[in-house]
C-alpha distance (Angstrom), angle and dihedral (degrees) to the residues before:
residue distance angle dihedral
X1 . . .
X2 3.81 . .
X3 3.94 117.6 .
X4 3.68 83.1 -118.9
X5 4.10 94.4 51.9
X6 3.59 84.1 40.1
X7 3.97 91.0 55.3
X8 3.49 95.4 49.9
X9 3.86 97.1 46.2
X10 4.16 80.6 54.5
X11 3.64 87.3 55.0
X12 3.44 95.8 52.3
X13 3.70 103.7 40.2
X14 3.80 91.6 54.5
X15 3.80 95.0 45.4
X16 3.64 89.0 60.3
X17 3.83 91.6 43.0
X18 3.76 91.8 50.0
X19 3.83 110.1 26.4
X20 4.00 93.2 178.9
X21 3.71 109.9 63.6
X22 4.14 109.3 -169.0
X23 3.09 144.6 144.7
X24 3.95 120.2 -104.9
X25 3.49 100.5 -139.1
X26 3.73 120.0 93.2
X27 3.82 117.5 -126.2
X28 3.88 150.4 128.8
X29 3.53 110.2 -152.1
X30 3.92 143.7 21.6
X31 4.24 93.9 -90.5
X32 3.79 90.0 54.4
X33 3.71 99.0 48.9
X34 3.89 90.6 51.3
X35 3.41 89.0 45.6
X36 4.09 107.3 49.9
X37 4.31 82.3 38.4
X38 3.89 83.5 62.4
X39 3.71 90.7 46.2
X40 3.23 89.4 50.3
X41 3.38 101.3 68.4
X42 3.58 109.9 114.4
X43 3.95 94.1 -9.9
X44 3.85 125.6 84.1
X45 3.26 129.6 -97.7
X46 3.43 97.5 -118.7
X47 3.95 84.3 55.6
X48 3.79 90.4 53.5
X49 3.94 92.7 50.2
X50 3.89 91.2 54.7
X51 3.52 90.7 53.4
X52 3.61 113.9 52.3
X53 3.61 117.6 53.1
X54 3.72 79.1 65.2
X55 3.38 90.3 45.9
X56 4.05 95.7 43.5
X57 3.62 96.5 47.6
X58 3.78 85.4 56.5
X59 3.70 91.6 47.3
X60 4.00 114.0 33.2
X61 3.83 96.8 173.3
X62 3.68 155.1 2.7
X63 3.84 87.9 -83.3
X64 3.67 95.4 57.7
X65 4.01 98.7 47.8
X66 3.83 83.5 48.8
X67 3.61 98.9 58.0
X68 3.93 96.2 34.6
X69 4.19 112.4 91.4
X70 4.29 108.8 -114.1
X71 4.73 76.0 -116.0
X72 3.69 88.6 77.1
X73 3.95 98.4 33.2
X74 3.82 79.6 54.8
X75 3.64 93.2 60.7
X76 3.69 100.2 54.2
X77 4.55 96.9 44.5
X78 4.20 88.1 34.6
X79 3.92 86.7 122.6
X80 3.77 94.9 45.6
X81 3.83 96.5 77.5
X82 3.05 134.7 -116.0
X83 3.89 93.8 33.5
X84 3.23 106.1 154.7
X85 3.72 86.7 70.2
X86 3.72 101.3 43.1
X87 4.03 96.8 44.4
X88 4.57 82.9 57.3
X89 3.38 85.6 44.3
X90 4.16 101.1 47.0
X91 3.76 86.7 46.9
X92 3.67 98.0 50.4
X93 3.82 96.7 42.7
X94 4.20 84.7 51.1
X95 4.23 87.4 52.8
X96 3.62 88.4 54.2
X97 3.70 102.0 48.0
X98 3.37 88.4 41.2
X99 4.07 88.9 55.1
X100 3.55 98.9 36.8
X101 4.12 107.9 23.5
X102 3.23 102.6 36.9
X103 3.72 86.6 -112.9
X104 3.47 96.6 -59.0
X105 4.15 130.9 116.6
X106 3.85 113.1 -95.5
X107 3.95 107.6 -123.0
X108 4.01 97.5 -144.5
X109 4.01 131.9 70.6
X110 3.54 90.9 -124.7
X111 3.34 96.7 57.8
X112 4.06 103.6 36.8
X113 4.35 83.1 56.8
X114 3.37 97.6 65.8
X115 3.84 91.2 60.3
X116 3.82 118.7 93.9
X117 3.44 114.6 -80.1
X118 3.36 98.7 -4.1
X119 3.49 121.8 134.5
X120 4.24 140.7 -167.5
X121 3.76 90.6 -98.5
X122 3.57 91.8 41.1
X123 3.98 93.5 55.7
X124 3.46 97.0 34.0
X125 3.90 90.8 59.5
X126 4.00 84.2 52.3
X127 3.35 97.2 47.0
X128 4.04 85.9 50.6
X129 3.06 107.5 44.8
X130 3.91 102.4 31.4
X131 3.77 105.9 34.7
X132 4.03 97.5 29.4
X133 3.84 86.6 -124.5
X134 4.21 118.3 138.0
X135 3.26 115.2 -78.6
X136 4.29 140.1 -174.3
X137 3.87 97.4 -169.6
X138 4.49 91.8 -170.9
X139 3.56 99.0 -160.0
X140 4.35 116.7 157.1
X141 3.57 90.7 -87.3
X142 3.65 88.0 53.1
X143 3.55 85.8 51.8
X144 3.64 106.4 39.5
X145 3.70 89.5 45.3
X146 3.76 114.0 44.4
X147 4.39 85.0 44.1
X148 3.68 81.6 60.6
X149 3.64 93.7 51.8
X150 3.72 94.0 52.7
X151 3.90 104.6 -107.9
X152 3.96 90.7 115.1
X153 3.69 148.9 -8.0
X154 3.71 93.7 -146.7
X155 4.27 144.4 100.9
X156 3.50 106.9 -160.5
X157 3.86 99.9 110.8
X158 3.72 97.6 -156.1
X159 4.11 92.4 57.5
X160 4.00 90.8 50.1
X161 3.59 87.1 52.8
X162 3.28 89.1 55.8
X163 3.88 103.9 42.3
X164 4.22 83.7 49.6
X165 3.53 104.1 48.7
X166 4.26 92.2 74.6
X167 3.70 83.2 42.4
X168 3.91 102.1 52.1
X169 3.84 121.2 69.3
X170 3.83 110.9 -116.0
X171 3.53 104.1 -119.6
X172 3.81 93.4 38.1
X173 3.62 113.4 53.1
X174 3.27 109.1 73.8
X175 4.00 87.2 57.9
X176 3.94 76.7 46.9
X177 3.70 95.9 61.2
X178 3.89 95.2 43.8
X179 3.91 85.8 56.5
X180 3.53 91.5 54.5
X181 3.60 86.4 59.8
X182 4.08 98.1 55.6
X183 3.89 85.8 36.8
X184 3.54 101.0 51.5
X185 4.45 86.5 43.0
X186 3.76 82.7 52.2
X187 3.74 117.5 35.5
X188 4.09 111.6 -5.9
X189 3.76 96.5 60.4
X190 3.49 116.1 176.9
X191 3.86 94.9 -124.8
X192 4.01 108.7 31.3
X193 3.93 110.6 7.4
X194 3.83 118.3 -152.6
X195 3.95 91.0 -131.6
X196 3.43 94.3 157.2
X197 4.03 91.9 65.1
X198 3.77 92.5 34.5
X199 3.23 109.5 123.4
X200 3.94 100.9 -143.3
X201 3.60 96.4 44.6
X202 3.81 100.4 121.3
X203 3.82 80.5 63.8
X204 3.99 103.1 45.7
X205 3.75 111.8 108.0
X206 4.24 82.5 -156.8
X207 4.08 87.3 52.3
X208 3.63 93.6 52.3
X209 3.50 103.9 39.6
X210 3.60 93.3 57.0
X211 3.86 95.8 42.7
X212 4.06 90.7 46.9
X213 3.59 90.6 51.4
């Protein structure tokens, strides 16, 4: 089996295993998604989601964050971790979109990286799941899981993306990546993986190597 054949058997196995694809994170426009992603950086979801309507209602839009000092941003992520860090960079990346977008969420990778704090697996979930656009969101149980399949024996996040983009159809991976999530919650722990319930596990290199042995 090609990595490509491989990919697209992946795609389909976990579609049927998790029909609804979506992102965790609770949000209503293109700010708040970029915003409760950053939070989310080491911090559950489910921490992220009991921070920010409080958070939001406080700060509406891009023009709000900007004007508001990081102290009071601070007040509203405090249990998030690490907010100290986040609230500097949530008011900085609102001071630039304000000064070079107009306010408004760039719709390309290149663009979203150059914003404070923001990331390639931070944009490319925006660009996903906002604009429609493809999208490899590498997150650990992007990682963990497609190393166990076989399509690398690597970390560095920005490589993977690149070795699964060629793999991944188009209009599918995005979806792809968010199952990943729920599968790798579920099944393909970090620590003790259910393999013999995972659903792809006639294609995991990890599966078969230690079965074959």
């Amino acid at each position: 089996m090609t990595p490509k054949e491989k990919a697209d058997k992946a795609v389909m196995l976990l579609e049927k295993e998790y029909p609804d694809a979506v992102c965790s994170l609770v949000y209503t426009d293109p700010l708040q998604l970029l915003i409760a992603t950053r939070l989310a950086a080491q911090c559950t979801d489910k921490r992220v989601n009991m921070v920010t309507p409080a958070l939001f209602s406080r700060f509406p839009d891009a023009q709000s964050f900007a004007q508001a000092e990081p102290e009071e941003i601070e007040e509203y992520i405090r249990s998030c971790g690490l907010y100290k860090t986040k609230a500097k960079d949530i008011s900085a990346m609102a001071k630039m979109l304000c000064e070079k977008h107009n306010g408004v969420v760039p719709d390309t990778i290149d663009e979203l990286i150059k914003l404070p704090g923001i990331g390639r697996k931070t944009a490319n979930l925006v660009v996903g799941d906002i604009f429609g656009k493809p999208a490899v969101v590498v997150d650990t149980h992007c990682i963990r899981i497609t190393s166990r399949l076989g399509f690398h024996n690597i970390k560095d996040a920005s490589r993977i993306e690149k070795i699964l983009r060629p793999l991944l159809p188009e209009d599918k991976s995005n979806d792809f990546c968010h199952r990943l999530v729920l599968h790798g919650r579920a099944v393909c722990t970090a620590r003790s993986p259910k393999c013999n319930i995972c659903c792809m596990k006639d294609i995991c290199d990890s599966f078969n190597t230690i079965n074959n042995k």
